[in-house]
C-alpha positions in Angstrom: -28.3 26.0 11.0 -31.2 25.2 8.8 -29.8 27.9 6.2 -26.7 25.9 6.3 -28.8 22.5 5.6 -30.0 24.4 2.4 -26.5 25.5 1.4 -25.5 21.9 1.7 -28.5 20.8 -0.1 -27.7 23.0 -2.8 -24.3 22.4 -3.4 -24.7 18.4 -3.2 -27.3 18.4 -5.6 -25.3 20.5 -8.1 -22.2 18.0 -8.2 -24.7 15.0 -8.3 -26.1 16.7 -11.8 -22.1 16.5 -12.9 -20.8 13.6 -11.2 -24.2 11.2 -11.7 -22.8 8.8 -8.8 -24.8 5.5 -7.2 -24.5 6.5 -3.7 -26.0 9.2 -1.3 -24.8 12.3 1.3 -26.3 12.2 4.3 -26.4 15.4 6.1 -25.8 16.2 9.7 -29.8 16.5 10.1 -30.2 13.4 8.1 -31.5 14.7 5.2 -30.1 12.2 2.7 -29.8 13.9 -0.9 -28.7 11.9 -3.8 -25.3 12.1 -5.8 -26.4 11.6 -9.3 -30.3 10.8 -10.5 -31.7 7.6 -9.1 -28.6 7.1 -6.7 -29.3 4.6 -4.1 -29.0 5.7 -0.6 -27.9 2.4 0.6 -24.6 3.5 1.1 -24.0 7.3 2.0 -21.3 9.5 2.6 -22.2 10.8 6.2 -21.2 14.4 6.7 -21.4 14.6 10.6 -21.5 18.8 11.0 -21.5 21.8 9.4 -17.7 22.0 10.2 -16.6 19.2 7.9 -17.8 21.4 5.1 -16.0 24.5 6.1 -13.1 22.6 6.6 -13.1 21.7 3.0 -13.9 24.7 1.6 -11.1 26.1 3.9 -8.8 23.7 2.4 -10.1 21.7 -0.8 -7.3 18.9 -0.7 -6.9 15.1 0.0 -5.6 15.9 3.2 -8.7 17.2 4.5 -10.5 14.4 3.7 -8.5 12.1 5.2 -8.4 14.2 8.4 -12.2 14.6 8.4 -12.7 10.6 7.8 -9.7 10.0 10.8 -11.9 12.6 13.2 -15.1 10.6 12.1 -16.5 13.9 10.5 -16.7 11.9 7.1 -17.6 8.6 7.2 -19.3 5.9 4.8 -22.6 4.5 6.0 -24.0 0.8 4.3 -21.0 0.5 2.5 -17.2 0.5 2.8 -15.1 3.2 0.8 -13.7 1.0 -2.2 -17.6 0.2 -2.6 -18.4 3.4 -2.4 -15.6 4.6 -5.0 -16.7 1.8 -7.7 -20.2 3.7 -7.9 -18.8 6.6 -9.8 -16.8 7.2 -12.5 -13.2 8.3 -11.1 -12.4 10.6 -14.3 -15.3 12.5 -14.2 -15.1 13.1 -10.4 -11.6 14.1 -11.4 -12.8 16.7 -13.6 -15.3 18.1 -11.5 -13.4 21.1 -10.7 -13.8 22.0 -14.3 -17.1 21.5 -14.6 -18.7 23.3 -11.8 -20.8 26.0 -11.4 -18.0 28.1 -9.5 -20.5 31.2 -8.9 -23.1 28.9 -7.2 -20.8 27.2 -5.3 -19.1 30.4 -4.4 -22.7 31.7 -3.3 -23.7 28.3 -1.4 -19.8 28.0 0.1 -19.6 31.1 1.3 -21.3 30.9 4.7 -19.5 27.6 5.7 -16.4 29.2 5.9 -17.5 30.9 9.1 -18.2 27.7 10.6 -15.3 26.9 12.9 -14.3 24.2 15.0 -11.6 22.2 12.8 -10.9 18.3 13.4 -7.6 17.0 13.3 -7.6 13.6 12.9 -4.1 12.6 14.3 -2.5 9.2 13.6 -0.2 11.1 11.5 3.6 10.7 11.8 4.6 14.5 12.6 8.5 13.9 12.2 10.6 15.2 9.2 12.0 12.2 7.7 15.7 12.3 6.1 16.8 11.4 3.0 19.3 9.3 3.9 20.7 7.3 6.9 23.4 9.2 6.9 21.4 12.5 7.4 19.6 10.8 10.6 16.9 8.9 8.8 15.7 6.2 11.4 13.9 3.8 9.2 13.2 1.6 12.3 11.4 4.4 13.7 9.4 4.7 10.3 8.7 0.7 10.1 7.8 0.7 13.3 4.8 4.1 12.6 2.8 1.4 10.2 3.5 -2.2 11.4 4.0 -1.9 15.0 0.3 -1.3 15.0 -0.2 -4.7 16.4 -0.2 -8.2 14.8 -3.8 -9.0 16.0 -5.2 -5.9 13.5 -3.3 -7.3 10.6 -4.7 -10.8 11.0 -8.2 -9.2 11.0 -7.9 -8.7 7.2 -4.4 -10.8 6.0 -4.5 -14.0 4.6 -3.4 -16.9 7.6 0.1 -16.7 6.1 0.0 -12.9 7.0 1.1 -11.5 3.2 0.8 -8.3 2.9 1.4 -8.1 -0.5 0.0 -9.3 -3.4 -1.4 -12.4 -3.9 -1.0 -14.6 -7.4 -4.9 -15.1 -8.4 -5.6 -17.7 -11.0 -9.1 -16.2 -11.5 -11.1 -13.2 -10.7 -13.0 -15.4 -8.1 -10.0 -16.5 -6.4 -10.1 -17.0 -2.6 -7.1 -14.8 -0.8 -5.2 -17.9 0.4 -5.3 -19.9 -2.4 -3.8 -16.6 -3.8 -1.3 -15.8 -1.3 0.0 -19.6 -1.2 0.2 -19.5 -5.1 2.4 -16.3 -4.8 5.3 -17.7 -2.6 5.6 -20.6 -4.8 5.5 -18.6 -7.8 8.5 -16.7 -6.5 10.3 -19.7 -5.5 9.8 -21.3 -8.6 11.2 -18.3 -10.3 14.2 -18.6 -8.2 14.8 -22.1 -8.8 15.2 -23.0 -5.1 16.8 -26.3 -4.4 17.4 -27.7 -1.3 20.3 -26.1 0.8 19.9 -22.8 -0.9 21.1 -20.1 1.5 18.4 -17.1 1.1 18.1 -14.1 2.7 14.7 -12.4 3.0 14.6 -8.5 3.0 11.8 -7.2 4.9 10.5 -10.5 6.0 7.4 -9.3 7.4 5.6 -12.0 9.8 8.0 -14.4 8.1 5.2 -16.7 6.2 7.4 -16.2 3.2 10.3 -17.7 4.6 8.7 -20.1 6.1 7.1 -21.5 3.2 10.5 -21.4 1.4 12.1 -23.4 4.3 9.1 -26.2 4.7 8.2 -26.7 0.7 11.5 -26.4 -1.1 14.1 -27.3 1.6 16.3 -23.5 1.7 17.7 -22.1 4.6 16.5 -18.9 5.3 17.8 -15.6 6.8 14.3 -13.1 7.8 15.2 -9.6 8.4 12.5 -6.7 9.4 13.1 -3.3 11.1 9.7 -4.2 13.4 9.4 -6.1 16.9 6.1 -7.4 16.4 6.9 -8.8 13.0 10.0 -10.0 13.7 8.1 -12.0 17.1 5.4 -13.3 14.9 8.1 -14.5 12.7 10.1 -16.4 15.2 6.8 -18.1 17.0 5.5 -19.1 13.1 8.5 -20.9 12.7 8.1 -22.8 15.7 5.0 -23.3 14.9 5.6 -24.7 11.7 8.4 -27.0 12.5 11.5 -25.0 10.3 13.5 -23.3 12.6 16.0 -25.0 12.5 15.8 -23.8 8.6 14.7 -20.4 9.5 16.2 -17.2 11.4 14.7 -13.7 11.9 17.0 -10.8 13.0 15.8 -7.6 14.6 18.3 -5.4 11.7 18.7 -3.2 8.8 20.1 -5.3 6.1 22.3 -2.9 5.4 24.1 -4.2 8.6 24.8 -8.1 7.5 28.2 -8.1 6.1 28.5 -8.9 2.8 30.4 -11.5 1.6 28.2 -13.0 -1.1 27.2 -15.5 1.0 23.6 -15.9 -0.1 22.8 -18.1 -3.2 18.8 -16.3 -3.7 17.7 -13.1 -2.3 14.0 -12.0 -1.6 12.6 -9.0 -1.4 8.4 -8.3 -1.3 7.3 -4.6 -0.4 9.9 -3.5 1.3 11.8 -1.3 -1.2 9.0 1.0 -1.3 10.4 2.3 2.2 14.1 3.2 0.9 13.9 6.2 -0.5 14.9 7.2 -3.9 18.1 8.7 -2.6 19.3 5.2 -1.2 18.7 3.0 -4.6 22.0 2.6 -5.2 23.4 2.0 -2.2 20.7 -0.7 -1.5 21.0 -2.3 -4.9 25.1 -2.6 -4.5 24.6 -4.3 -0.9 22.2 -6.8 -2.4 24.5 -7.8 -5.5 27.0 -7.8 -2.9 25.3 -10.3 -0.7 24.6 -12.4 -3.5 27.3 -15.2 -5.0 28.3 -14.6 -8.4 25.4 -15.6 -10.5 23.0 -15.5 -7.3 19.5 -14.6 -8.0 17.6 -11.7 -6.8 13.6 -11.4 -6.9 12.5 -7.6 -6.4 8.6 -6.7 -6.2 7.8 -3.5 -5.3 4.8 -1.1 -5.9 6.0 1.8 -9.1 4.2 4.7 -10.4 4.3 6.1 -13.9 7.2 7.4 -15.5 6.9 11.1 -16.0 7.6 12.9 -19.0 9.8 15.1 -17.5 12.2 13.2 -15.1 12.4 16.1 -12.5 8.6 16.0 -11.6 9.4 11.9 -10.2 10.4 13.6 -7.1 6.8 15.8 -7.1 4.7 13.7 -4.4 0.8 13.7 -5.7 -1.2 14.4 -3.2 -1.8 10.7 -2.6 1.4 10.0 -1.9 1.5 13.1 0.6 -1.4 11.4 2.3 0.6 8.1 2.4 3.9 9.6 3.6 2.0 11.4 6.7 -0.5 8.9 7.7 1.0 5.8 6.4 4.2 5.1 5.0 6.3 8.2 6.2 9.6 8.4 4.2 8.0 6.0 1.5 9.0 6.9 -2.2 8.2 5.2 -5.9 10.4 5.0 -8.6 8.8 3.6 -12.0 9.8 0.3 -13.6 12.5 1.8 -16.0 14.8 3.5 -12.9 14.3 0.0 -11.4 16.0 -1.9 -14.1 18.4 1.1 -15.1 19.4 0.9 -11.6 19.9 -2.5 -11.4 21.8 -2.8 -14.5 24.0 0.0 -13.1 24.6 -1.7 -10.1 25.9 -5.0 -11.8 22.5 -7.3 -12.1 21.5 -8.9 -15.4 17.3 -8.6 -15.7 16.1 -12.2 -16.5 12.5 -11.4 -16.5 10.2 -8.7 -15.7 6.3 -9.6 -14.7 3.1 -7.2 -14.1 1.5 -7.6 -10.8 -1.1 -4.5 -10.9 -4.3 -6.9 -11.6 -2.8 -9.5 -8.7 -2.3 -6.3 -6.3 -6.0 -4.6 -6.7 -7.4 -8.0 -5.9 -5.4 -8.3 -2.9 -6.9 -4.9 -1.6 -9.8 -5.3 -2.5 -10.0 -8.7 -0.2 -8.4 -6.6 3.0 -10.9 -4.1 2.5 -13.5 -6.5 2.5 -12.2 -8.6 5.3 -11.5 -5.7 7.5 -14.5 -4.0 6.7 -16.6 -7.0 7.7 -14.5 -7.0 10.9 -14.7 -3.7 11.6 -16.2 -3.4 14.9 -13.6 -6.0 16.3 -11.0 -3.6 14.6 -12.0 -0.5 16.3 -11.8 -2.3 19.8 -8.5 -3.0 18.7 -7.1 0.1 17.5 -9.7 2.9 17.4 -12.3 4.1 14.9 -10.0 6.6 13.7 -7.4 3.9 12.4 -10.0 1.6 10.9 -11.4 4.7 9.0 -8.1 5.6 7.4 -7.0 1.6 6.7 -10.2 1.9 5.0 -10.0 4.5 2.6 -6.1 3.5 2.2 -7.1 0.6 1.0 -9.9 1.9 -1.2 -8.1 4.7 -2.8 -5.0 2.1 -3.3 -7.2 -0.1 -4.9 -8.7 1.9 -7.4 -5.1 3.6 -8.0 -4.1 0.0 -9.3 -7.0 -0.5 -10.9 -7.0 2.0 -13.1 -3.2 1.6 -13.7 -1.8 4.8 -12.1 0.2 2.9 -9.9 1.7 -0.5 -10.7 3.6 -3.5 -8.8 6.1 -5.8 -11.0 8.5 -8.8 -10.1 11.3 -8.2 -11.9 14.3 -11.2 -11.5 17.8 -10.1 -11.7 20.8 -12.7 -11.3 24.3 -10.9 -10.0 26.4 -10.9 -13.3 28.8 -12.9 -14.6 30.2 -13.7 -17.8 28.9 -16.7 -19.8 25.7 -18.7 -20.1 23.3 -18.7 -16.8 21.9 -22.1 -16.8 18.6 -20.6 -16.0 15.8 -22.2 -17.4 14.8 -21.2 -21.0 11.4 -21.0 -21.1 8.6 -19.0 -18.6 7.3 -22.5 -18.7 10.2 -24.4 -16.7 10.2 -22.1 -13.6 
């Protein structure tokens, strides 16, 4: 064993000379060895055995980081994940695999891959997921694998309107449910809701944004979500509030309201990231259906880059496989062009088309800190397991939106019609 502390030693202290990191690995002895020169060891990545190390030289991937971190054979000490990630530079740990001394790894490496005893870290949805409903996709089943979890763990780290989605931040320093307020009546502004408005709201969540649309500008709202404990919150927050009368939530696919163009606005926050890019169309043609000619439609959903070669959009990176397994199974990205080309195609004029990225990294990076503050509460809750992989989600989400590999927008679309709109002219008026 004390060999393999030396291995260790050796091989940590060759990627700290490449990746020059703030933070610290402490070893299963706990030796703590530094990850770049005069790294604090305030915060550490713990390495718990000599078996999380031959499980990633086994298998070098994301995965196996994830499973490690789920099993509690990887863990962050001092600090949480996303606080650990901003104290390197996320290129060059990118590059490391180009950079390394492959021979000495090789040599340190070697003896850790007779080190057995592999942790799975379960949590992982271990279903094949369909394409399309048709094929036997059950995307109540897949709701229900992430926000079934229970409401109580979401209000550990949510906003009290429980938006899980991104906020609409004036300033770097502002607080989560200032944000959060200032985002549902940013989108209701955009949708010019009056009084009377018939709105139906995809994906309602715990229905704090139809509630807000019912109690501050007067619409009457339709909530749909695919999960019970949502769809309960939902029902109990508009009691609470004093709008059900205004408000409904429905246990049901939107795909099952028949449409008849009966809605005059149509919402939809973080919920089309669960589709599938096989169901675009059809989901875009129920919606303009839905709507009444020259009805207005607010999309916001998270996209990633457009490829260069169209194909290799249907090529998950390994932090989406991560996300579909653990996560969001069945969840799929289009970029921000297929969004518009698809709604175009589907019979919606674009009226307006707004970057969210900056609004969505602060949003994560207040749930990580909330629920990393709150951790000890969460894990009586839900486990240590689940609070270590909300954790790095979060982190890893963060930083993806931070450094603009992934991207959210709120694009507005209005079900054509021929002649002038009588939308507002200017950003200004709405």
């Amino acid at each position: 064993m004390a060999d393999l502390v030396a291995n260790a030693r050796a091989i940590m202290a060759h990627i700290a000379h490449k990746l020059e990191a703030d933070i610290s690995v402490e070893l299963w002895n706990g030796e703590v060895v530094p990850l770049g020169p005069g790294a604090r060891d305030d915060i550490r990545l713990a390495i718990r055995s000599p078996q999380a190390i031959g499980r990633l030289v086994r298998s070098p991937k994301l995965m196996t980081v994830f499973e490690l971190f789920i099993a509690g054979q990887l863990d962050f000490v001092g600090g949480s994940p996303l606080e650990a990630l901003d104290r390197w530079d996320h290129m060059r740990a990118l590059g490391l695999k180009r950079t390394l001394d492959k021979w000495l790894l090789l040599k340190n490496a070697w003896p850790f891959l007779f080190v057995r005893g592999d942790a799975k870290g379960g949590l992982d949805f271990d279903k094949r997921v369909a394409d399309r409903p048709e094929e036997g996709r059950d995307d109540q089943e897949l709701i229900a694998f992430h926000y079934d979890v229970s409401n109580e763990f979401y209000e550990l780290f949510l906003d009290p309107e429980m938006q899980y989605s991104p906020g609409y931040f004036a300033a770097l320093d502002t607080e989560l449910a200032a944000a959060q307020i200032a985002k549902m009546d940013h989108i209701c502004r955009k949708l010019a809701l009056e009084p009377g408005d018939r709105v139906l709201d995809i994906g309602c969540g715990w229905g704090g944004m139809a509630c807000h649309t019912a109690k501050h500008f007067g619409a009457s709202v339709h909530g749909v979500t695919l999960s019970q404990e949502q769809h309960d919150e939902a029902i109990a927050r508009a009691e609470r509030m004093g709008v059900s009368d205004l408000v409904t939530i429905e246990l049901c696919d939107f795909r099952s309201i028949v449409p008849e163009g009966q809605y005059d606005k149509i919402i939809q926050v973080g919920m089309f990231e669960h589709v599938g890019l096989d169901n675009h169309d059809a989901y875009f043609r129920h919606v303009h259906d839905l709507l009444r000619p020259r009805g207005l439609y607010l999309h916001d959903a998270i996209t990633r880059r457009a490829p260069l070669d169209p194909k290799l959009l249907r090529k998950p990176t390994s932090y989406m496989k991560v996300l579909n397994r653990y996560i969001f199974p069945g969840g799929e990205l289009d970029h921000i062009g297929m969004t518009i080309t698809n709604m175009e195609r589907n019979k919606f004029e674009i009226r307006d088309v707004e970057s969210m990225r900056e609004h969505y990294f602060l949003a994560l990076k207040a749930w990580s800190e909330n629920l990393y503050a709150r951790r000890e509460e969460a894990e009586r809750m839900v486990g240590g397991g689940r609070v270590r992989l909300w954790l790095m989600y979060f982190a890893l989400s963060a930083m993806g939106f931070r450094r603009g590999a992934i991207y959210d927008f709120q694009t507005l679309a209005m079900r054509r019609r021929t002649g002038l709109t009588g939308l507002p002219l200017s950003r200004a008026d709405s």
